[in-house]
C-alpha angles and dihedrals in degrees: 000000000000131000136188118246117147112355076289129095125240129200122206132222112264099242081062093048084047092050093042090044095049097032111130107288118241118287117268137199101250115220109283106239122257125218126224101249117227107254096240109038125083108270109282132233085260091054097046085044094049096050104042101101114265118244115212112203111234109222117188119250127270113271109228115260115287108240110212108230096264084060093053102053082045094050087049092049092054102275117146086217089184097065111062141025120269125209123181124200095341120195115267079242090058098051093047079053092049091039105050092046099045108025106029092248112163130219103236117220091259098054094265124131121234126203141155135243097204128217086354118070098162149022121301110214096168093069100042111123136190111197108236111238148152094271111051115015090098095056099042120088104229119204135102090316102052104035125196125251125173132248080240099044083044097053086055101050094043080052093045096053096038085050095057092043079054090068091045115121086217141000127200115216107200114196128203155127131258118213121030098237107093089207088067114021125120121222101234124192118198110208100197144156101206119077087218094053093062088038082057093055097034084071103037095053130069102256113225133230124257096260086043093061096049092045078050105115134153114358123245086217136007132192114203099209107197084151087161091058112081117229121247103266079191096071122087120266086020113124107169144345087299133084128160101174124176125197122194093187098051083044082233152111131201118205108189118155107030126063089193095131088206092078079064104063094030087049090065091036081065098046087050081051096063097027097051090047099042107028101033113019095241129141106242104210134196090208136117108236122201130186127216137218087267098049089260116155129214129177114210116205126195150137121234107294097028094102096245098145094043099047095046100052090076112167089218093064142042116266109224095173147335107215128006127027148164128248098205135173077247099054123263137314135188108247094219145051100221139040125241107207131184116242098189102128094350118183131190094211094043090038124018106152090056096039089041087055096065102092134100123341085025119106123215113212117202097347108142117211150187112286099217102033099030094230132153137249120203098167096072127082099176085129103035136335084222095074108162148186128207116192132159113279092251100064087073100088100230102032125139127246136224083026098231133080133196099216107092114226126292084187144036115186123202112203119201134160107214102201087177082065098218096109122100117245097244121357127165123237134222117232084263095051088050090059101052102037086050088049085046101047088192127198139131132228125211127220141215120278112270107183094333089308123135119178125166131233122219125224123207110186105172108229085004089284111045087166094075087039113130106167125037113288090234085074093048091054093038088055091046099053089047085058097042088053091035086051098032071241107184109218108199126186111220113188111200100181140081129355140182088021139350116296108293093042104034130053130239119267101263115245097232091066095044090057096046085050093056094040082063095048092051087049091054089243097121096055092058091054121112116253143219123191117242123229130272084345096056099210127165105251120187117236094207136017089223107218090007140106105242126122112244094222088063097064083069114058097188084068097063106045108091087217114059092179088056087047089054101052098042085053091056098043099054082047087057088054105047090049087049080050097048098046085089097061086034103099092050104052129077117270083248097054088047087054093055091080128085121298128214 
């Protein structure tokens, strides 16, 4: 059975030909009754009635079921439309509905709703694929962070995962755009089972306007998301119940094994990751970015633990986003709609904007709570120590809207926590030092006491998030060093972890210094200090926070420690891991940029 959509046919499944062919036929008159005369008497009104012939009216038949446009381009992707109910862009008040009635969610005391991922509370990157195909495989950087599927591996599990939405009593499509400039954004559709799922996604993306919705049209990428279905371990490339496999050239991603809603947002990060880059020229960027009184921009970069959310909401200044971002010829704009916190240990005097943001229309994912109040707890983590809330951009007080600005970047801030506590607290790179801290992503984690022992781990994230990385992270820095010379853009390294010795020894970097740091570097103060150049690292140290109450002898950390010759070798040995670290970007940087690291 074939229907016009488009100027294009469509062909439907064949359970929704069977349903159109066999549907009630249209309603007809039956026969009126006749009565038996009686043999004497003059025909009655019964008789002449009942011979007079029967007309049957002859009603057209019934035209099959008009499919709105988003069932046709379902039915033409595999869906069986006719078996389930659809609903597109539902309310927040619909999916608690939804929620609360079908997957046990809870309305938390503040509004919030709360709902469960099940066995997966985080992201799965081992099991992250890109299908290997004509159009892309020359740009991807293959390696452990971007696996291989096949074009045929890929077809099954794509099958596998529409099937079982298929049997689904109801699916959600979510429609949306990712990136606020409407120059660059893509249009994004989110096929899903859970409630949740599609409240998730109604807040990370950029919702659109009514007449946006209805111009809508064919998506420039879709994610089937049939998380509950595990995936096939006998296909190729499959390694466990989980795939999350991405392909460029099929403009889609299929989600099956795992209901953790944050493959979904850092699914289409990905995708802006390859998109911006290829198809635009823009620099994709995993950064907080924050706007002044006088217009001025700054990009925060940072691993967990650095203090990037909390530095860059700043209530001074306009939050434009607080995790992924995109450098443009235009200026830069947030890529979602929405914002993804951490709830581990929240607090509403350490963090209000965040913890005032948990009310109605945000989803809470993994939270525990009180059984007779509601109310949260943010201090367990007997599910998970990655409890997380997702809510819209403008709950947050001072955020910026539309997301996007036109002014380039005066400042990019690279957040680390040194937990080896040799790093200065603030020092300013050179474009070649840009280059080579951004390709390093440098922190370090501390772990728990052993024996008295502590002993710090060092992180490497390569661009400050190698694992939404698409291309090779040489082209993001190298795109990032054209637009800092094209922009006379300052890059700083602010180091807000350990001084006067290693963790266990040391303490943290107060606050209260790190913010008056980074309110030097916004005036435009800190750029007109004088600088010495650090050891082995060779990092411009100020030798003075002018204006500002921070003791000289902090901005170098060798003067703090009590022993010099424990401050030395500590020194030299994280320099001998970050060049252990580096040997892998190394072939394809310039010999200047390879020089930028530390030297022994």
């Amino acid at each position: 059975m074939l229907l016009q959509a488009n100027r294009r046919t469509l062909r439907l499944p064949k359970a929704a030909q069977h349903r159109l062919q066999h549907a009630a036929p249209a309603f007809s008159p039956p026969h009126l009754p006749t009565r038996p005369s009686p043999s004497t008497s003059a025909p009655s009104r019964f008789q002449r009635r009942a011979e007079q012939p029967v007309v049957h009216s002859k009603l057209p038949p019934r035209p099959p079921v008009a499919l709105s446009e988003v069932d046709q381009q379902l039915a033409a992707a595999g869906f069986d439309t006719a078996s389930f109910e659809l609903k597109r862009n539902p309310s927040p008040a619909q999916l608690y509905e939804d929620a609360v009635k079908l997957e046990g969610a809870v309305i938390s005391s503040s509004g919030a709703l709360i709902n469960f991922s099940g066995k997966k509370t985080g992201r799965s990157p081992k099991d992250k694929r890109i299908v290997l195909e004509d159009t892309s495989k020359d740009d991807i950087w293959w390696g452990p962070v971007n696996v291989a599927m096949s074009e045929r591996s890929y077809g099954a599990t794509r099958r596998r995962a529409i099937d079982f939405l298929n049997t689904r009593e109801r699916l959600y499509v979510v429609d949306g755009f990712a990136g606020w400039d409407p120059l660059y954004r893509i249009k994004v559709r989110v096929v899903c089972a859970r409630a949740y799922h599609a409240l998730f996604m109604h807040n990370m993306l950029i919702r659109p306007t009514e007449d946006e919705l209805k111009e809508f049209g064919e998506p420039d990428f879709t994610i089937y998301n049939a998380g509950k279905c595990p995936a096939d371990v006998n296909l190729e490339g499959v390694t466990s119940e989980t795939s999350v496999a991405l392909n460029f050239k099929g403009k889609e991603m299929v989600i099956l094994g795992t209901e953790y809603a944050g493959e979904m947002k850092k699914g289409i990060f990905s995708v802006m990751h390859y998109v911006q880059p290829v198809k635009f020229g823009n620099l994709s960027l995993h950064s907080s970015a924050n706007e002044g009184p006088n217009g001025d921009v700054s990009l925060f970069f940072g691993l967990s633990g650095t203090g990037k959310t909390t530095l860059s909401a700043d209530p001074s200044r306009h939050l434009i986003g607080d995790d992924e971002h995109v450098w443009a010829d235009t200026g830069v704009f947030n890529i979602e709609g929405g914002c993804y916190a951490k709830c581990v240990g929240l607090d509403a005097e350490k963090e209000p904007d965040i913890y005032n943001a948990i009310r109605f229309g945000s989803i809470l994912e993994n939270v525990t709570y009180d059984e007779a109040t509601r109310e949260p707890n943010y201090e367990d983590i007997s599910i998970t120590e990655n409890t997380r809330c997702a809510y819209p951009l403008h709950y947050i007080s001072n955020a910026k809207s539309p997301a996007s600005v036109t002014t380039q970047p005066s400042n990019l801030i690279y957040l680390t926590c040194d937990a080896f506590g040799v790093l200065p607290p603030v020092s300013l790179l050179t474009s070649e030092q840009a280059q080579y801290w951004f390709l390093s992503g440098y922190t370090a984690r501390t772990p728990g006491t052993e024996d008295g022992v502590v002993e710090p781990i060092p992180t490497f994230s390569a661009c400050f998030g190698a694992p939404f990385l698409t291309l090779h992270p040489s082209r993001y820095a190298t795109m990032l060093a054209k637009r800092m010379q094209e922009q006379g853009t300052k890059c700083w390294l602010v180091n807000t972890g350990w001084t006067g010795g290693p963790v266990g020894v040391g303490s943290r970097c107060p606050i209260r210094i790190t913010r008056s740091i980074i309110d030097a570097i916004h005036d435009d103060s800190l750029a007109k200090a004088s600088f010495t150049p650090s050891p082995i690292f060779d990092l411009a140290v100020p030798d003075e926070i002018p204006g500002r109450d921070v003791p000289p002898e902090l901005l170098d950390p060798r003067k703090v420690w009590s022993d010099k010759e424990a401050f030395d070798l500590q020194l030299r040995k994280l320099a001998g891991l970050f060049n252990e670290a580096f040997e892998q970007y190394a072939a394809d940087c310039s010999p200047e940029v390879v020089a930028a690291g530390p030297r022994l």
